[in-house]
N, CA, C and O atoms as a MOPAC input file, in Angstrom:
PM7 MOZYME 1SCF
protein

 N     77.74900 1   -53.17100 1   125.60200 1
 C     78.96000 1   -53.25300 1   124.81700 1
 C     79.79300 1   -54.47000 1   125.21000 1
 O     80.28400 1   -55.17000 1   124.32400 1
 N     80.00900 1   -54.80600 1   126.75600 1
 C     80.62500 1   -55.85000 1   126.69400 1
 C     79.75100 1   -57.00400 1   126.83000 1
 O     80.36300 1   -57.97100 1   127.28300 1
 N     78.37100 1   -57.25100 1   126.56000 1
 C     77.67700 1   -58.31100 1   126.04600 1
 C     78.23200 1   -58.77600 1   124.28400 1
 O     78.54800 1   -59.93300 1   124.00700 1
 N     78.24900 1   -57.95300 1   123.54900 1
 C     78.78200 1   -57.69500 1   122.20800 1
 C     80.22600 1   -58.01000 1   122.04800 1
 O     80.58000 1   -58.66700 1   121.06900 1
 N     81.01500 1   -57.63100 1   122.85200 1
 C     82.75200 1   -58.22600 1   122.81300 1
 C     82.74700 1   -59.58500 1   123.18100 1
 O     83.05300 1   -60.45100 1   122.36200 1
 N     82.38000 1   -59.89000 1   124.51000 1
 C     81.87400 1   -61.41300 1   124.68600 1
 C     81.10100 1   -62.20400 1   123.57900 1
 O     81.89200 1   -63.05800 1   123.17900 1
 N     80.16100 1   -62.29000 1   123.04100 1
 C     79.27600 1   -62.68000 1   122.17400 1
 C     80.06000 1   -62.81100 1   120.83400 1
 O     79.92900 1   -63.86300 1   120.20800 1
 N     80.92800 1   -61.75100 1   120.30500 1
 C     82.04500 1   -61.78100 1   119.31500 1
 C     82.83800 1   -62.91000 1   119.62900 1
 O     82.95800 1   -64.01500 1   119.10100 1
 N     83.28300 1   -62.43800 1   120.48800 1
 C     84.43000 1   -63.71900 1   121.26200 1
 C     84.25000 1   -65.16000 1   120.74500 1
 O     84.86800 1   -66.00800 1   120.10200 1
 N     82.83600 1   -64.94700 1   121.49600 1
 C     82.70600 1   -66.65800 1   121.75800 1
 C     82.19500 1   -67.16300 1   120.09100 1
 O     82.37700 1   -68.29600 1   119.64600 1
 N     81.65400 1   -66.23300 1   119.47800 1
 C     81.54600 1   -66.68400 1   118.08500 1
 C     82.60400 1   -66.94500 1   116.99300 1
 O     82.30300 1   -67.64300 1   116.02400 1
 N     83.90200 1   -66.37800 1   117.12800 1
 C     84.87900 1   -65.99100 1   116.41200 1
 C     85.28600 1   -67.19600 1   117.11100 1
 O     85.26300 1   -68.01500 1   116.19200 1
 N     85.72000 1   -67.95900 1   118.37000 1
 C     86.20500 1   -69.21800 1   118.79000 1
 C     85.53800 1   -70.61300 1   118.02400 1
 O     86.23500 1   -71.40300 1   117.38800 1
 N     83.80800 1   -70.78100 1   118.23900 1
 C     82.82700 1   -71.16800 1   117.35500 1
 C     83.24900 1   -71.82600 1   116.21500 1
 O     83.16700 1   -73.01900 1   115.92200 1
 N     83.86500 1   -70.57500 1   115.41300 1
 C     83.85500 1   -70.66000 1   113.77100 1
 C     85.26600 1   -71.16300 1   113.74300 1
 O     85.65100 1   -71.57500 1   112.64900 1
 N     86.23200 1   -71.21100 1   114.89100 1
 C     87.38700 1   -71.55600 1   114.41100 1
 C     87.75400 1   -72.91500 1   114.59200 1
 O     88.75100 1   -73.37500 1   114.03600 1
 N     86.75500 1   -73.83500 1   115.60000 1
 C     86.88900 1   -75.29100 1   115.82000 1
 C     86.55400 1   -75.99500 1   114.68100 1
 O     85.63000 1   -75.58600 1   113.97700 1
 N     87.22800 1   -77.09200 1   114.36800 1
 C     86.94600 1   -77.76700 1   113.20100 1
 C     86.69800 1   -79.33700 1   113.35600 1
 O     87.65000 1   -79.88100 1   113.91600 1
 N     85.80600 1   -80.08500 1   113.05200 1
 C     86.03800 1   -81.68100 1   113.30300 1
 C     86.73600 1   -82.09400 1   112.43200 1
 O     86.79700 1   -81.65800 1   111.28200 1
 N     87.57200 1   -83.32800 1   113.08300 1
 C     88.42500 1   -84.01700 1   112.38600 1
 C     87.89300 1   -85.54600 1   111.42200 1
 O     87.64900 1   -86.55800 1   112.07900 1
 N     87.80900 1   -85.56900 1   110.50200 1
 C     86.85400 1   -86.81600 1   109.59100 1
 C     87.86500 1   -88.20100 1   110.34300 1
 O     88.87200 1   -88.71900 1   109.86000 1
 N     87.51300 1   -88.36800 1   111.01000 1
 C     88.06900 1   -90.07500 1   110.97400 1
 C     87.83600 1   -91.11000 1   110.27500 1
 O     86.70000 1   -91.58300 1   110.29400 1
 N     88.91200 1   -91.73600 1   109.45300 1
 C     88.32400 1   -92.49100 1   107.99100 1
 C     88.30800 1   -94.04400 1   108.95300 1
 O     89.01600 1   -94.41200 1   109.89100 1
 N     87.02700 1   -94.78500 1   108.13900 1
 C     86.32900 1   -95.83600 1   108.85200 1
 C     86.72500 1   -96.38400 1   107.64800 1
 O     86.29900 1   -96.09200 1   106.53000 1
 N     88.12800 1   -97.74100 1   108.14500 1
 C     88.20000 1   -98.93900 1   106.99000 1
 C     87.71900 1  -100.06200 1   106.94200 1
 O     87.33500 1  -100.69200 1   107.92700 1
 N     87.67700 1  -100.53600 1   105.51000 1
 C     86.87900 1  -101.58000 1   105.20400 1
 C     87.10800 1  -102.97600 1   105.92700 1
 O     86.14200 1  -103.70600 1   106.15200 1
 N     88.80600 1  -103.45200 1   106.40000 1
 C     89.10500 1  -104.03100 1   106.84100 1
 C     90.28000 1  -103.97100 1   108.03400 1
 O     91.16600 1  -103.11800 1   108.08800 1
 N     90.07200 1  -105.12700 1   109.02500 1
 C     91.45000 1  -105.08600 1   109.97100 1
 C     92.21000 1  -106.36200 1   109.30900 1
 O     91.66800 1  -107.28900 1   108.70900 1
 N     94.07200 1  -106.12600 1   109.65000 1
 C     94.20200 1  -107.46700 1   108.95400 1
 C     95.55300 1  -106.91600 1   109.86800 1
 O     95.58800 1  -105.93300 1   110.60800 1
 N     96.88800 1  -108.10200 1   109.49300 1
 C     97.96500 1  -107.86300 1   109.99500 1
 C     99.10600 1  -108.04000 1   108.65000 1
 O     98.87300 1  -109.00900 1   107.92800 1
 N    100.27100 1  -107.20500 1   108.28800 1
 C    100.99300 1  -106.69600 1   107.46500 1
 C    101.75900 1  -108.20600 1   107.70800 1
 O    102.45300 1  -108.31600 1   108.71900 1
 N    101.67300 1  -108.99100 1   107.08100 1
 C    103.21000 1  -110.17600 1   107.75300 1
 C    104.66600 1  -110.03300 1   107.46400 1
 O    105.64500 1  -110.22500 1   108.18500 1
 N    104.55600 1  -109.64300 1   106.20900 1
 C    106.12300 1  -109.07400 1   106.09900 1
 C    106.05900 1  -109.19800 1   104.35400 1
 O    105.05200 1  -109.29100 1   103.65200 1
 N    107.56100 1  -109.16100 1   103.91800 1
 C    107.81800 1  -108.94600 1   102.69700 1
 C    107.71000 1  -110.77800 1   102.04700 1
 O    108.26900 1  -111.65600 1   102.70300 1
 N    107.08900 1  -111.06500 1   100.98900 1
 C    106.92400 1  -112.38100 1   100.37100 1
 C    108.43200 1  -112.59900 1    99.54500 1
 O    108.80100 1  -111.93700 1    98.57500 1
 N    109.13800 1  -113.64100 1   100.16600 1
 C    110.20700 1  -113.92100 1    99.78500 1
 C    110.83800 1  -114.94700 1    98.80900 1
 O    111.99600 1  -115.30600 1    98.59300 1
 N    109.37000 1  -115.34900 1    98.19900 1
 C    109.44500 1  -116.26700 1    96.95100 1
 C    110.04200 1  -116.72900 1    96.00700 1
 O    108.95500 1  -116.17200 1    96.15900 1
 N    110.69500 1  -117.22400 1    95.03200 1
 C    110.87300 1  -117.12100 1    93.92400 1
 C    110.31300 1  -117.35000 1    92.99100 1
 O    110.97100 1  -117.54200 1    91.96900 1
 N    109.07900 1  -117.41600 1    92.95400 1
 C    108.01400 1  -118.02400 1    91.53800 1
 C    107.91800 1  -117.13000 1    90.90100 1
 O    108.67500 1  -116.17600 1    91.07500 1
 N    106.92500 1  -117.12100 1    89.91000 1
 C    106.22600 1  -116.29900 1    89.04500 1
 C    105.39900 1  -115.02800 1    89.88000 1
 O    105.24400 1  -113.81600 1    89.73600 1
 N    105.05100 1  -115.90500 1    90.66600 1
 C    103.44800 1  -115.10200 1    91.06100 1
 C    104.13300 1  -114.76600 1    92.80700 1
 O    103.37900 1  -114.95900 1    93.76100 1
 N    105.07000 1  -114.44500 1    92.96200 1
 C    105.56900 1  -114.77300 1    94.24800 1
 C    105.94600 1  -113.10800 1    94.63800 1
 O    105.65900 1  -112.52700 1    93.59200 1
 N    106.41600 1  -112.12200 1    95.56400 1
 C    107.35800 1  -111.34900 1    95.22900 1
 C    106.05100 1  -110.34300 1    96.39100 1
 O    104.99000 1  -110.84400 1    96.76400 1
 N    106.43000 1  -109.16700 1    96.68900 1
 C    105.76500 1  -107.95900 1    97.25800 1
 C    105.37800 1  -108.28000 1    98.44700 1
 O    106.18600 1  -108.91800 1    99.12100 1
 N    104.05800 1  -107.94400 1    99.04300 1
 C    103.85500 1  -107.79900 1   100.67600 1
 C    102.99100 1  -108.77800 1   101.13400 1
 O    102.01100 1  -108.77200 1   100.39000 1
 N    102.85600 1  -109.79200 1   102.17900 1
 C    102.06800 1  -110.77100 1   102.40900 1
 C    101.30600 1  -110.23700 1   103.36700 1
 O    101.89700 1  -110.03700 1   104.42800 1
 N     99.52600 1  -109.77600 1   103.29400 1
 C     98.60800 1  -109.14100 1   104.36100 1
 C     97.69000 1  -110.54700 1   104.06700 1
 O     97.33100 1  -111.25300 1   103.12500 1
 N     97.53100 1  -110.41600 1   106.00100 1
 C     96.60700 1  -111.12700 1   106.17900 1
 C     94.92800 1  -110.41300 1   106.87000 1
 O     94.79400 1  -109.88400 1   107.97300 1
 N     93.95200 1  -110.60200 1   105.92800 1
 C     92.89800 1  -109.84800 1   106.56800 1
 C     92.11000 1  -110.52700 1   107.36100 1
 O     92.05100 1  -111.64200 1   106.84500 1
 N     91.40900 1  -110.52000 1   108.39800 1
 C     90.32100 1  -110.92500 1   109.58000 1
 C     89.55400 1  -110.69400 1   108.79700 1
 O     89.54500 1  -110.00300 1   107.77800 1
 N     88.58000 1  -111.55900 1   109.50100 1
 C     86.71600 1  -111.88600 1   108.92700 1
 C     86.92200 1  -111.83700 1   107.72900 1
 O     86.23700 1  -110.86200 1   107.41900 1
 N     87.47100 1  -112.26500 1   106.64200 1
 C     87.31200 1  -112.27900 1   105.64800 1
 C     86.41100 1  -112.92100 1   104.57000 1
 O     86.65000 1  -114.00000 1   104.02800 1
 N     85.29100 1  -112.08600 1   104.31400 1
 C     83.76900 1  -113.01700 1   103.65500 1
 C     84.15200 1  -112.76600 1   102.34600 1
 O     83.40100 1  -112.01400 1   101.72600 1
 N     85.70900 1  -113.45800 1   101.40800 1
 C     85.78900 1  -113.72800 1   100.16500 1
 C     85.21000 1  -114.90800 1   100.00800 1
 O     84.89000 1  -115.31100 1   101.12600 1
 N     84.82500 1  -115.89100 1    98.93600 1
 C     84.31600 1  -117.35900 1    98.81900 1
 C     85.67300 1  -117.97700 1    98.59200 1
 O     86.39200 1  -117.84300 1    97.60200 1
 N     85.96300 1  -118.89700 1   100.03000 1
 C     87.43800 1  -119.21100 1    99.98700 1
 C     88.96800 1  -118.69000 1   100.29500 1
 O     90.06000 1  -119.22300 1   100.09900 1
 N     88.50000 1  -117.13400 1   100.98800 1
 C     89.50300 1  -116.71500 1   100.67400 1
 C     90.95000 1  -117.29100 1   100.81400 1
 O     90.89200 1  -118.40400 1   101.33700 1
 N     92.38600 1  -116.86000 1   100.48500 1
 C     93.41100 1  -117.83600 1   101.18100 1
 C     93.97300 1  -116.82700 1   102.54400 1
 O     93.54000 1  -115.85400 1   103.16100 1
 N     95.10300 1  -117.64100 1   102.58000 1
 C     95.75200 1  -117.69400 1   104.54400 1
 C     96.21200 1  -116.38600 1   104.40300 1
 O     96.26300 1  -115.76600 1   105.46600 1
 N     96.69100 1  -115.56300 1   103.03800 1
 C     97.37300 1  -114.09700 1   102.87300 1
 C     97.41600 1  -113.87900 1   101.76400 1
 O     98.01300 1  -114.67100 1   101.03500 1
 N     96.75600 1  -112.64300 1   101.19100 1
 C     97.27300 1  -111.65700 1   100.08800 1
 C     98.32800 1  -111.59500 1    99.58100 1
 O     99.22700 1  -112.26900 1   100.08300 1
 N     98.61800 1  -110.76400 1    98.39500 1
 C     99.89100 1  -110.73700 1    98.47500 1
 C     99.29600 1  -109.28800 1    97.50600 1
 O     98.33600 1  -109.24700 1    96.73700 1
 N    100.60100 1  -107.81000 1    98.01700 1
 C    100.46500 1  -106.88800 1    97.47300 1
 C    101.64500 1  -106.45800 1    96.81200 1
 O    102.75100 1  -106.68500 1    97.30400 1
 N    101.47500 1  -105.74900 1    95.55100 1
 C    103.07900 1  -105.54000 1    95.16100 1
 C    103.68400 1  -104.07600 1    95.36900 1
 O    104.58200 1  -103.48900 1    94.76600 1
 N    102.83500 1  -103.68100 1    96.48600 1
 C    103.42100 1  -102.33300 1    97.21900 1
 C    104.26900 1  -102.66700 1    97.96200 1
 O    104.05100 1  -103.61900 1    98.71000 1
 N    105.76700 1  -101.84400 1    97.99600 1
 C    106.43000 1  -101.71600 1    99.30700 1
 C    105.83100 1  -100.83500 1   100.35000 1
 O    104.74800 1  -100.25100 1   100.33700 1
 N    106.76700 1  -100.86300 1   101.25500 1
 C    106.77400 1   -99.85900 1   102.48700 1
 C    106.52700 1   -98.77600 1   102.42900 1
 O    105.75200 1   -98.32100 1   103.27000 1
 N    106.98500 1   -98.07000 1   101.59400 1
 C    106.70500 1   -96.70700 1   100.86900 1
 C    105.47200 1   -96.45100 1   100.32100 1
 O    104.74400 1   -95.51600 1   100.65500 1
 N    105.26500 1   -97.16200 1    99.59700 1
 C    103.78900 1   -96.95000 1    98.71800 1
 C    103.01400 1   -96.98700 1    99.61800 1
 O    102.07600 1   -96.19400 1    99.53200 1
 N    103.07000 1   -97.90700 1   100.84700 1
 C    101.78900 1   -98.25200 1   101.44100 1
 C    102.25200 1   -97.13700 1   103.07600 1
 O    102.16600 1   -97.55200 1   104.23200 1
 N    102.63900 1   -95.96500 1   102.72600 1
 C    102.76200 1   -95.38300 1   103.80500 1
 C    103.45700 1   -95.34100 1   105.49300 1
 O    103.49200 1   -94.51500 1   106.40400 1
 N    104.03600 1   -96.97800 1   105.22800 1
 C    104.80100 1   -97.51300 1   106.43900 1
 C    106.20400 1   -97.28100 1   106.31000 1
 O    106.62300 1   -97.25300 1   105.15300 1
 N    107.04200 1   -97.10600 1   107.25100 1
 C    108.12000 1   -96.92000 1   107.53300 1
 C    108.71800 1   -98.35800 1   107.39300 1
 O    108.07200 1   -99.37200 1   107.13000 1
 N    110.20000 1   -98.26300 1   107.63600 1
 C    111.20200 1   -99.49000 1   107.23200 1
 C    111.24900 1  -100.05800 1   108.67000 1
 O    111.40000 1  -101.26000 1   108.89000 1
 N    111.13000 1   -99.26400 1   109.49000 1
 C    111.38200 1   -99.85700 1   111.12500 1
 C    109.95000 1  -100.87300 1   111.25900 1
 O    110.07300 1  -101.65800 1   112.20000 1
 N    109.21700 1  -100.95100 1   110.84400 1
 C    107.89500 1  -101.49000 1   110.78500 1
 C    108.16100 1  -103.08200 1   111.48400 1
 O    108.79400 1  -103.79500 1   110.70500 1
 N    107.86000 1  -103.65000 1   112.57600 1
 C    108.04900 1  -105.09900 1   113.07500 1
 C    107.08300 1  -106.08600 1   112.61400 1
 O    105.92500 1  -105.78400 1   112.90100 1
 N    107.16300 1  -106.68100 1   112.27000 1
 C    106.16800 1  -107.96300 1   111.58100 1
 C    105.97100 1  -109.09300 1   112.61400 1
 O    106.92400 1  -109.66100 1   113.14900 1
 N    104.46600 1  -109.43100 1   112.90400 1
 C    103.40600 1  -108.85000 1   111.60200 1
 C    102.93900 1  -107.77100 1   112.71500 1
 O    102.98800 1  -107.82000 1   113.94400 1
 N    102.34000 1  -106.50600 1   111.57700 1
 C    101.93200 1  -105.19300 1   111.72900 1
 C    100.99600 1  -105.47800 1   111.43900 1
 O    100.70700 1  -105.95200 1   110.34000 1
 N     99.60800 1  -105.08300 1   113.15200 1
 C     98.72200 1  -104.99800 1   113.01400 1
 C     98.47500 1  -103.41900 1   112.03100 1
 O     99.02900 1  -102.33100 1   112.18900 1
 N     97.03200 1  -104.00100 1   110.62300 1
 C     96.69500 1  -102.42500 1   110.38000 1
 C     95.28400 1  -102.27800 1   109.64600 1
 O     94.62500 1  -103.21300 1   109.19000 1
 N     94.98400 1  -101.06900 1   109.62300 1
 C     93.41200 1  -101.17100 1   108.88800 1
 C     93.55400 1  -100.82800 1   107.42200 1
 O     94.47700 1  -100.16200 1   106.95300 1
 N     92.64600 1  -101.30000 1   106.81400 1
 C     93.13400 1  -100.88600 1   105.18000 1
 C     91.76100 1  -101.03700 1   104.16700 1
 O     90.75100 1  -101.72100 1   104.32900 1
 N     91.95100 1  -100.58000 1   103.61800 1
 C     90.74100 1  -100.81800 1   102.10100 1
 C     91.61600 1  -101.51300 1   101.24300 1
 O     92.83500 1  -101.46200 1   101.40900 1
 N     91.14200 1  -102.08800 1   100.43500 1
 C     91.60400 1  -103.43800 1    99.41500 1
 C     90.72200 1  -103.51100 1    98.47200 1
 O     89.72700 1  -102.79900 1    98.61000 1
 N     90.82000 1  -104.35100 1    97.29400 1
 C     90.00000 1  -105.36400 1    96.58200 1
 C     91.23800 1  -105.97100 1    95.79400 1
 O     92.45100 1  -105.78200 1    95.71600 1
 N     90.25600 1  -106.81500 1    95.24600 1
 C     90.93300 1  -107.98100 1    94.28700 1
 C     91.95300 1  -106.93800 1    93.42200 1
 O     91.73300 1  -105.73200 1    93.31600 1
 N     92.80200 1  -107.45300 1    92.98500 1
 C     93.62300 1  -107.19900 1    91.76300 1
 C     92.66100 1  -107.98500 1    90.57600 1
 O     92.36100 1  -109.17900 1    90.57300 1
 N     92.28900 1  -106.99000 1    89.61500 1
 C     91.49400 1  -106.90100 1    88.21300 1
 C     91.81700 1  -107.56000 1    87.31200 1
 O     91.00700 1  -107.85500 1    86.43200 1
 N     93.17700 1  -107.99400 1    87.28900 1
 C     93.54000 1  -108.51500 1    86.12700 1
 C     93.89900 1  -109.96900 1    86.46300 1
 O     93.54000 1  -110.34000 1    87.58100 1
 N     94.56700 1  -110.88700 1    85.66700 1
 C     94.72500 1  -112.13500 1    86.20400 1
 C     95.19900 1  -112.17400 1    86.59400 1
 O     96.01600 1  -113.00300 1    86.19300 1
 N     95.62800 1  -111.44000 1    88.02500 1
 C     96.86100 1  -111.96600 1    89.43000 1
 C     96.07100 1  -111.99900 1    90.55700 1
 O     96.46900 1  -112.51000 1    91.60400 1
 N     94.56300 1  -111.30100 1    90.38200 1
 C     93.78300 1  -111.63600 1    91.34600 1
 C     93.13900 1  -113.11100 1    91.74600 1
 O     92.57500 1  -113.45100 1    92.78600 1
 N     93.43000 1  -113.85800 1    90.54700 1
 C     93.10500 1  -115.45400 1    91.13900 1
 C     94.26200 1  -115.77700 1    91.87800 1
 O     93.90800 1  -116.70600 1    92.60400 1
 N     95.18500 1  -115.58100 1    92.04600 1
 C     96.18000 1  -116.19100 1    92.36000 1
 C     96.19900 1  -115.08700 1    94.11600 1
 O     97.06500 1  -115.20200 1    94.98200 1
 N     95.47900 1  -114.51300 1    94.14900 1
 C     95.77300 1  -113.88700 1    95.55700 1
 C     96.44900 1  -112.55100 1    95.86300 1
 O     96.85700 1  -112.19900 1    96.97000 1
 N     96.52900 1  -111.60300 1    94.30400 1
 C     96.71600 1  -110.58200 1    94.97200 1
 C     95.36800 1  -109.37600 1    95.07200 1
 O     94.21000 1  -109.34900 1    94.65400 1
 N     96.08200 1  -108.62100 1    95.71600 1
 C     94.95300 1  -107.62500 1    95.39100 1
 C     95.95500 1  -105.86000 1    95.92400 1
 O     97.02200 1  -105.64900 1    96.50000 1
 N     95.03200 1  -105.09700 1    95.41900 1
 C     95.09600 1  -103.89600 1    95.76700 1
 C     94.53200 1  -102.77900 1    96.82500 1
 O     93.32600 1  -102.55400 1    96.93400 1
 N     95.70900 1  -101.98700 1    97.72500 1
 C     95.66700 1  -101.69200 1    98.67700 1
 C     95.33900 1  -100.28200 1    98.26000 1
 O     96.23200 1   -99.62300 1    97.72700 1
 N     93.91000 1   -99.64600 1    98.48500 1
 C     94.15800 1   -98.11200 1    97.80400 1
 C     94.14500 1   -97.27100 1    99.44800 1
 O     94.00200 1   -96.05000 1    99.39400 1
 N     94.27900 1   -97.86700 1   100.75500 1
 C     93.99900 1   -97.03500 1   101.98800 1
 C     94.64000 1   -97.96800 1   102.79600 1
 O     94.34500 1   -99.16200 1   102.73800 1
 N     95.88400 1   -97.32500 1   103.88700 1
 C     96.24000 1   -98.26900 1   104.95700 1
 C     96.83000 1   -97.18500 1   106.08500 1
 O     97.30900 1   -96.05700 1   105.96600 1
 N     96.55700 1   -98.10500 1   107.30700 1
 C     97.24900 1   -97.17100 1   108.33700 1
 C     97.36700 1   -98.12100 1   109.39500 1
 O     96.43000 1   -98.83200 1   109.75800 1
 N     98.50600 1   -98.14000 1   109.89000 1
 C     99.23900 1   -98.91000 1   110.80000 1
 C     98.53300 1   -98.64400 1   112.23300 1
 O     98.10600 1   -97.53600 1   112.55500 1
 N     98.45000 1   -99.97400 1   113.18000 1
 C     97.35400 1   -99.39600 1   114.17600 1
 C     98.27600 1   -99.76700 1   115.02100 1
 O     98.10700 1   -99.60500 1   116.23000 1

């Protein structure tokens, strides 16, 4: 009987551990701060990504998420190292260097 309470035990503990998914991003880069422009094409968040195998890529992105959208707080110090998923922006603002941030987390 107390082989059976033990054996319960340790199975009922078993079933209650859970792994945690750790999400693996596409890129490391650093947040530089807010793009303070006045052009056309100027305006939202300037990220700079490491190893970057675009053809050409340039010196920084530019995203038109704030702080909010992209999950960071306002206290945030620049530049903020962080990991993130990206691609080009689809439409014609992606020649010009922006792109879209659909995953980020401040490291």
């Amino acid at each position: 009987m107390k082989r059976l309470v033990v054996s319960l035990l340790c199975l009922s503990l078993l079933a209650a551990c859970k792994k945690e998914k750790t999400q693996v991003y596409q890129s490391q880069g650093a947040l530089l701060g807010p793009d303070m422009g006045m052009c056309m094409m100027c305006g939202g968040m300037k990220v700079q990504i490491q190893n970057d195998t675009s053809k050409n890529p340039p010196l920084f992105y530019r995203t038109n998420s704030n702080l909010q959208a992209l999950g960071l707080t306002q206290t945030t110090a620049y530049p903020a190292n962080v990991s993130l998923d990206w691609h080009l922006d689809p439409t014609a603002m992606g020649q010009y260097g922006w792109i879209i941030v659909t995953a980020i987390k401040a490291d």
